[in-house]
Each structure stands twice: as C-alpha cells, then as structure tokens.
N, C-alpha and C positions, 0 to 999 in steps of 0.2 A: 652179115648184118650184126650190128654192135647194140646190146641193151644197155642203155644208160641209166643210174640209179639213183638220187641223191637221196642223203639218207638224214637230211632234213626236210619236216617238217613248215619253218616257217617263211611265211608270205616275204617274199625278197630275198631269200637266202642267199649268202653267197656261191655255197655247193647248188644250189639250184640254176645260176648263173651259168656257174662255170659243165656243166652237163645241157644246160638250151645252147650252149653255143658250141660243146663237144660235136650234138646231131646236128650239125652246120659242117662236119668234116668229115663227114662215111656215113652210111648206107646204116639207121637205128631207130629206137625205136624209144620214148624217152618213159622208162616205168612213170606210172601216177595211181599206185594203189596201195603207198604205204601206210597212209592213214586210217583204209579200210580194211587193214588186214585183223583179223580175231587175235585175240591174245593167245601164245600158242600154248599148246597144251598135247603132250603126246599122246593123251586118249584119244583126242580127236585128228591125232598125224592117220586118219585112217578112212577108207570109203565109206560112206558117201564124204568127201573134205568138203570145204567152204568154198562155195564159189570165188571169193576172193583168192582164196590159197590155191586152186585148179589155175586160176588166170597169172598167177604169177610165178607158178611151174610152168604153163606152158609158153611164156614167156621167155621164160632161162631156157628151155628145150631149144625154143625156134632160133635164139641169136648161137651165131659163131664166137662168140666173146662179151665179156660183161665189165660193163667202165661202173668203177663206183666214183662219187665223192662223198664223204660225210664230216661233219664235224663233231669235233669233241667236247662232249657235255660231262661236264664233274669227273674228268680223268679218264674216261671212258666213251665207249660208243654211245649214242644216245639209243633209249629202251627200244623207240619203235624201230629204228632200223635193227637193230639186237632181235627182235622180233622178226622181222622179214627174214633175216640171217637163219635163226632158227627153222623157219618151216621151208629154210630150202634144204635141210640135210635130208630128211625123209624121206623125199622122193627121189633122190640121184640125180636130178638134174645136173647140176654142177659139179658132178663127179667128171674129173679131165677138161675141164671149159677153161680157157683162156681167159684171164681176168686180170686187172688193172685196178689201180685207184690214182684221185691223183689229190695230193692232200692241199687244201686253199688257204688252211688255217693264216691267219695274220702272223706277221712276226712278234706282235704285240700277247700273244695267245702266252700263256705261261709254261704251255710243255710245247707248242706250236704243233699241236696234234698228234705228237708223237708216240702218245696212249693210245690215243684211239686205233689209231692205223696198226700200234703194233698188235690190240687187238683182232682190229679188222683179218691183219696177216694168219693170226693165231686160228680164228673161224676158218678161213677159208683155205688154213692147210688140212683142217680137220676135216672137210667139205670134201676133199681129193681136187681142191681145182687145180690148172695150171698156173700159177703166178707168175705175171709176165712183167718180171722186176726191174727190166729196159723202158715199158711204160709206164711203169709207177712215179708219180713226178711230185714234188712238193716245190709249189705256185702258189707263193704268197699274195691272197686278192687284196689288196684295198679295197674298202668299199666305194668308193668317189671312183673307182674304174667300172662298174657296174651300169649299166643305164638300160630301161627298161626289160628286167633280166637276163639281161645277157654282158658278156665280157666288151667292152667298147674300144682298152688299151690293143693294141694292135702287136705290143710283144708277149703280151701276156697270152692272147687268142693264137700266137703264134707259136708257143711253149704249151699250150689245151692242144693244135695242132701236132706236132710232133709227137706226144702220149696218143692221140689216136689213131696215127698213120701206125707207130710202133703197136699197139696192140692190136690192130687189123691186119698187118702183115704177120703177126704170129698166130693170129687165127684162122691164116685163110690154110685149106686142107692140104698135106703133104702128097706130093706126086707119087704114087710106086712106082 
C-alpha cells in the first residue's frame, strides 16, 4: 500500500489532482492532515506528541512506499509541507521507505519546480529513505487537463500511471 501526499494546501490544486488520480492505480491511502499538523517544534518531537503528528507517523509506518507531489512556493518547498517533512524525521518512520515524487509544476513555472524537489530530494536523503529515482517523474499539468480533481488527459493519467506501477514494484518486499 502506497501513501499519497500532496504538499499543497489549496482547493483545486494541481498536485492535489495529480495524487486523487495516483490512488486510482495501487492499493493507498490519500494523506489529509497536512493543514492540521502543529507547527513543529523539537521540544515537542516527544511523548505524549500531537495526535495529528501520531496519525501521520502511523501512516508512513503502515504504507510500503510514499508518493509525493508538491509545488514550489517562492523557490522552495512550501512551509506546511516543510512542516510535515520535519515531524517525520523524529520518529524513523521513513528511515529505508521507498519514496517517489512526481513534479506537476507547469512549463510556465520559472524554475519548473526544480527548487522545490531538489529540496524535497535534500529532506528525504536526510530522512534515510529510499529514493526511487525510476519513479520520480516531472508531468507538466495544464490546468484545463484537471476536471473535478482529478487528471482527465489520458496521457498525462498514463505518465501518473507508470510512476506508480514503478514505485510499487520497488516497494513490494524482497524474497530471501
């Protein structure tokens, strides 16, 4: 099972899109708790934590692999998903977890997200995950291919396709 994440915020997003129509291709579970997460604070990376911040570690525990998408806000990753990022280091969750992102940014985008994600890459080498750089894709969205959140173009849904068959085959468990 694959956790989906978008690490936007707003109503229609294109990364919101492109993650409702990822859980249309393997067995996940789509995150929705990144606006209720605490601002983090390592005094409080500690028991008792925030029920929010328990629910989206045991989230990252329970999936085989973690899909992100997020966009790029002023060069960088935007705060709240930077926040979520942060309060997964604490707990190990995502120490060796199979991860992906897949970048939507527009071609019109002035770095086409290329900050953000190199950030992105940056956290979650630091994290110990496993970066699964065969599913990492950059799928420029239009917005006119979106219809009621989800991806509608059929080569676009089928390029979100390919990233999650490839991050699901590197998640699933190695045989001894």
């Amino acid at each position: 099972m694959l956790l989906l994440i978008s690490g936007s915020l707003r109503a229609g997003s294109v990364n919101g899109a492109v993650i409702t129509t990822a859980a249309g291709f393997a067995a996940s579970t789509v995150y929705g708790g990144l606006d209720g997460l605490p601002h983090f604070n390592p005094d409080c990376d500690r028991d008792p934590l925030p029920v929010e911040v328990v629910a989206l570690r045991e989230a990252i525990a329970a999936a085989d692999g973690v899909l992100f998408c997020t966009p790029e806000y002023a060069g960088g990753l935007p705060g709240s998903f930077k926040n979520l990022l942060d309060w997964t280091i604490g707990g190990g969750e995502m120490y060796g977890k199979p991860v992906a992102w897949i970048n939507a940014s527009s071609v019109a985008a002035p770095t086409g997200g290329a900050d953000a994600h190199d950030s992105l890459r940056k956290t979650l080498t630091y994290a110990g995950t496993r970066i699964v750089d065969d599913a990492c894709a950059r799928i420029p969205i239009p917005r006119q291919a979106v219809e009621n959140g989800t991806l509608i173009d059929p080569d676009l849904r089928g390029r979100v396709a390919v990233a999650v068959r490839r991050l699901v085959e590197a998640a699933k468990p190695v045989n001894p």
